[in-house]
LUMTORTOR-582393 format. One line per 3 residues: their letters; for each residue y, x, z of C-alpha. Coordinates in Angstrom, 3 decimals. Example, Ala and Ser with C-alpha at 12.3 -4.5 7.8 and 13.67 -1.06 7.14 Angstrom:
REM LUMTORTOR-582393
AS = -4.500:12.300:7.800; -1.060:13.670:7.140
//
This chain:
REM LUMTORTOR-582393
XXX = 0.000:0.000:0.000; 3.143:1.787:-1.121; 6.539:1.402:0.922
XXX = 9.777:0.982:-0.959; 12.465:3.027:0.678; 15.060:0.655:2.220
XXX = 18.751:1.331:1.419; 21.518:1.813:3.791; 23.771:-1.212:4.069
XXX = 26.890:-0.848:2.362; 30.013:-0.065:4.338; 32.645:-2.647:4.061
XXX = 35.763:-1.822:2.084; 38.665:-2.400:3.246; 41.149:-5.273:2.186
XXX = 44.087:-4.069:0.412; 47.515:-3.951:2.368; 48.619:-6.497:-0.077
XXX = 46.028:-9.108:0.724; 46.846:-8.746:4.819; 49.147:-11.999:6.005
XXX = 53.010:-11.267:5.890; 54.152:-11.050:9.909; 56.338:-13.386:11.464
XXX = 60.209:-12.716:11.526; 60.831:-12.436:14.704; 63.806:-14.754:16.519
XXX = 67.009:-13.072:16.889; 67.992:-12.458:20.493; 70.830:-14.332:21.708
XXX = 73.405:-12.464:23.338; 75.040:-14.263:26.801; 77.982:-15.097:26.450
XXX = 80.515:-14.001:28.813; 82.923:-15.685:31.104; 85.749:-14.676:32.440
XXX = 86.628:-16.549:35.742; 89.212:-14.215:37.272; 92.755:-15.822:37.735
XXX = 93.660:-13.670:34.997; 92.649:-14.379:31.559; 92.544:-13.476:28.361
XXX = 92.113:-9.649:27.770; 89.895:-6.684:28.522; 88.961:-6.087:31.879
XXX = 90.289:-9.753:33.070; 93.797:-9.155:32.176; 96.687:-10.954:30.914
XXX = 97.909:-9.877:27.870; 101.242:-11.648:27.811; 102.514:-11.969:31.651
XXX = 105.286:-13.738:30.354; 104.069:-17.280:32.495; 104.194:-15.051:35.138
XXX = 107.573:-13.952:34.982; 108.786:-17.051:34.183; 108.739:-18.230:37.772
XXX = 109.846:-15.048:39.515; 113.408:-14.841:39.779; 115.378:-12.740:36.770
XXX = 118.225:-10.033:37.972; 120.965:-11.494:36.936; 120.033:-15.341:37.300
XXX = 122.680:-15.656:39.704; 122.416:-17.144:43.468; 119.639:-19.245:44.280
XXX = 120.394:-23.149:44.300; 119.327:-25.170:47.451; 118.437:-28.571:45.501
XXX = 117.641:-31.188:48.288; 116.946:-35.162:47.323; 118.350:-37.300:50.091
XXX = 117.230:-41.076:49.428; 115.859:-42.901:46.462; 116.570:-46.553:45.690
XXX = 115.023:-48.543:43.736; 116.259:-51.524:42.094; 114.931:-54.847:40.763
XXX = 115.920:-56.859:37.823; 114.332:-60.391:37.205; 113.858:-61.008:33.076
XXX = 112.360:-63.718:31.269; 109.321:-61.445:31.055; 109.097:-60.451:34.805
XXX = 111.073:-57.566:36.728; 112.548:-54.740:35.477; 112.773:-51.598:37.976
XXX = 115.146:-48.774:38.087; 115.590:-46.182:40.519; 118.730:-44.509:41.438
XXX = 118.859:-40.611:43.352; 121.335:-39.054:45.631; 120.760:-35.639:45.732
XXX = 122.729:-32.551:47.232; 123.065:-29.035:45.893; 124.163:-25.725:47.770
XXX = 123.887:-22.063:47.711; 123.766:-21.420:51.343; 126.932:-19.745:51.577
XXX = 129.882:-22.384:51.653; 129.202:-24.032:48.293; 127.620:-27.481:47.904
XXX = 127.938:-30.779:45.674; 126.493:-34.414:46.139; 125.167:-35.982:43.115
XXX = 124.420:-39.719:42.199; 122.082:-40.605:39.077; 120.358:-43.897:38.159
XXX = 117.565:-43.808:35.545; 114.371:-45.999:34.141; 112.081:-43.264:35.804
XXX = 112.396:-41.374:39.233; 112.193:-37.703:37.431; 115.205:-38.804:35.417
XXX = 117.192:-40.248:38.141; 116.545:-37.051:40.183; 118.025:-35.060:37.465
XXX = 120.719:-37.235:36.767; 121.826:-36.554:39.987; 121.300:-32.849:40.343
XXX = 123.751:-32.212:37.160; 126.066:-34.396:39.069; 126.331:-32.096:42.085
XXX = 126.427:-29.138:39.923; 129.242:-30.374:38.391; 130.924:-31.661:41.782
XXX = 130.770:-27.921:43.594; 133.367:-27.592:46.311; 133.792:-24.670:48.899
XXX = 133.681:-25.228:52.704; 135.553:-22.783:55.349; 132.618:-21.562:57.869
XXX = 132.537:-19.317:60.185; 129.230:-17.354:60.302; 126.737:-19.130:60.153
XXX = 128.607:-22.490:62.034; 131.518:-24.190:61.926; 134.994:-22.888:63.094
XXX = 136.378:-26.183:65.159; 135.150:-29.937:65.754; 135.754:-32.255:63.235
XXX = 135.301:-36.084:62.074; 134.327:-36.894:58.840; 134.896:-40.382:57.649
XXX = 133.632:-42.014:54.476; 133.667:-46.189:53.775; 131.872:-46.995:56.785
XXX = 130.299:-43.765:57.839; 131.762:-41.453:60.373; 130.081:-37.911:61.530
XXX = 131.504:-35.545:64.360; 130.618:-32.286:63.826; 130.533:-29.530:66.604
XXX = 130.381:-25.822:66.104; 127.106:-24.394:68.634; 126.208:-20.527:69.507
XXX = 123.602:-18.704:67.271; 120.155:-20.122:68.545; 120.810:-23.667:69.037
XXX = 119.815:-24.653:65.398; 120.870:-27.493:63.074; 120.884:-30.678:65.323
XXX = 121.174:-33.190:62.696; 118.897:-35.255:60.681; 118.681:-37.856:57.774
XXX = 121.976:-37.268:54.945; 123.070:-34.508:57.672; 121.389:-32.064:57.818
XXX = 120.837:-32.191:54.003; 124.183:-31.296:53.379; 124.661:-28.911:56.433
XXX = 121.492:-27.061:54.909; 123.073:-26.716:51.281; 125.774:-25.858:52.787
XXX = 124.418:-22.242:55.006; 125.073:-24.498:58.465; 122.705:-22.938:60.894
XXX = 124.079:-24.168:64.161; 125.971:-26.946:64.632; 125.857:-29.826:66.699
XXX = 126.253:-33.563:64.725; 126.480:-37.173:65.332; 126.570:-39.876:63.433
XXX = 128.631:-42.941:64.296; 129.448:-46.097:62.077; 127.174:-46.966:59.128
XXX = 123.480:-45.803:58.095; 123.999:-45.911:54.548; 123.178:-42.465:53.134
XXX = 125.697:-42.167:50.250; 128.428:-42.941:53.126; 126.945:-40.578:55.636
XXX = 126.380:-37.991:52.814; 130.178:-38.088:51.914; 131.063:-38.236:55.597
XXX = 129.832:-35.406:56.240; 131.228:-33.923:53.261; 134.618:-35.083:54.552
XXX = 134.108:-33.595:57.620; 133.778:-30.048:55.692; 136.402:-30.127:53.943
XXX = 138.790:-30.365:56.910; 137.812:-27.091:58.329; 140.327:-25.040:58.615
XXX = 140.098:-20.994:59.751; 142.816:-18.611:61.866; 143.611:-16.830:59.209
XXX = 144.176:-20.241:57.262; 146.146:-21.636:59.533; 148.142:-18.791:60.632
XXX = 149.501:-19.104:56.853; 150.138:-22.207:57.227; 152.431:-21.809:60.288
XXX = 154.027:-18.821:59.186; 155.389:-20.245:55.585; 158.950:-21.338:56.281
XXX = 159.737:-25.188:56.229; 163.041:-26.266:53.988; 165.749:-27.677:55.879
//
């Protein structure tokens, strides 16, 4: 019995590179994106590139002396139309720069912010100058106004501004630190506001009246 030799298998060949399956593009990476939650915004780092908001509230050399701006009462007013009620609103304000100036200001408008600007012009238009001495008054005085009446009374450095209401708005505009007030008469505030105005604007000091007294009188 004769035996056939057996051949080897034959080793596989392998499949051309062209034949393999194309890989999978692979999903770009997403880059986080970056927030900036500093109080500054807006440029490298975290800062500001234009500071100009910034500088915009500051005070400017050369802007002149800071205005006191004080709103003393706001009215508002009623009018009855055919298709229901109308309101208005009027301000009194008072302006000062804390050294002997100050104005009072009256505005009526359809809105409060209007009314309250209104009136602000007003008493920058209506500046007057007030004699003090330091940081009080020189002598007592009454101010009278319609049916408002004030009496003012110079105190010694500590006592403070006793006053309250129109008052001490105007005494506060005005650089009044201590003084001594009362007010007698009426509660309205545009006649206790101009009261008290009054009351400034008598204030005389030595010097002042030592010119007075020393012009010569006509016989």
């Amino acid at each position: 019995m004769s035996t056939e030799p057996t051949s080897a298998p034959a080793p596989e060949t392998a499949a051309p590179a062209s034949a393999a399956p194309a890989a999978a593009p692979s999903a770009p990476t997403r880059q986080p994106r970056q927030f900036n939650r500093g109080p500054n915004r807006g440029g490298p780092g975290g800062q500001r590139r234009d500071n100009r908001r910034d500088n915009r509230d500051k005070p400017q050399e050369g802007d002149g002396p800071q205005m006191i701006e004080k709103v003393v009462f706001i009215n508002r007013c009623a009018k009855v139309v055919k298709g229901g009620r109308r309101f208005s609103f009027a301000a009194l304000a008072v302006v000062g720069d804390g050294k002997g100036k100050l104005g009072i200001g009256y505005g009526k408008a359809n809105e409060v912010p209007d009314a309250i600007k209104k009136s602000t012009a007003h008493a920058h238009k209506h500046m007057v100058t007030v004699k003090l001495k330091g940081d009080t008054i020189p002598h007592d005085v009454l101010g009278e106004y319609d049916g408002g009446k004030v009496l003012l009374r110079p105190a010694t450095t500590g006592t403070g501004l006793i006053a309250g209401g129109g008052v001490r708005a105007v005494l506060e505009a005005a650089g009044v630190k201590n003084v001594l007030t009362k007010s007698m008469g009426s509660n309205n505030h545009i006649a206790v506001v101009h009261a008290t105005l009054n009351g400034l604007l008598q204030l005389r000091l030595k010097d002042d009246v030592t010119a007075l007294r020393a012009k010569p009188t006509n016989a």
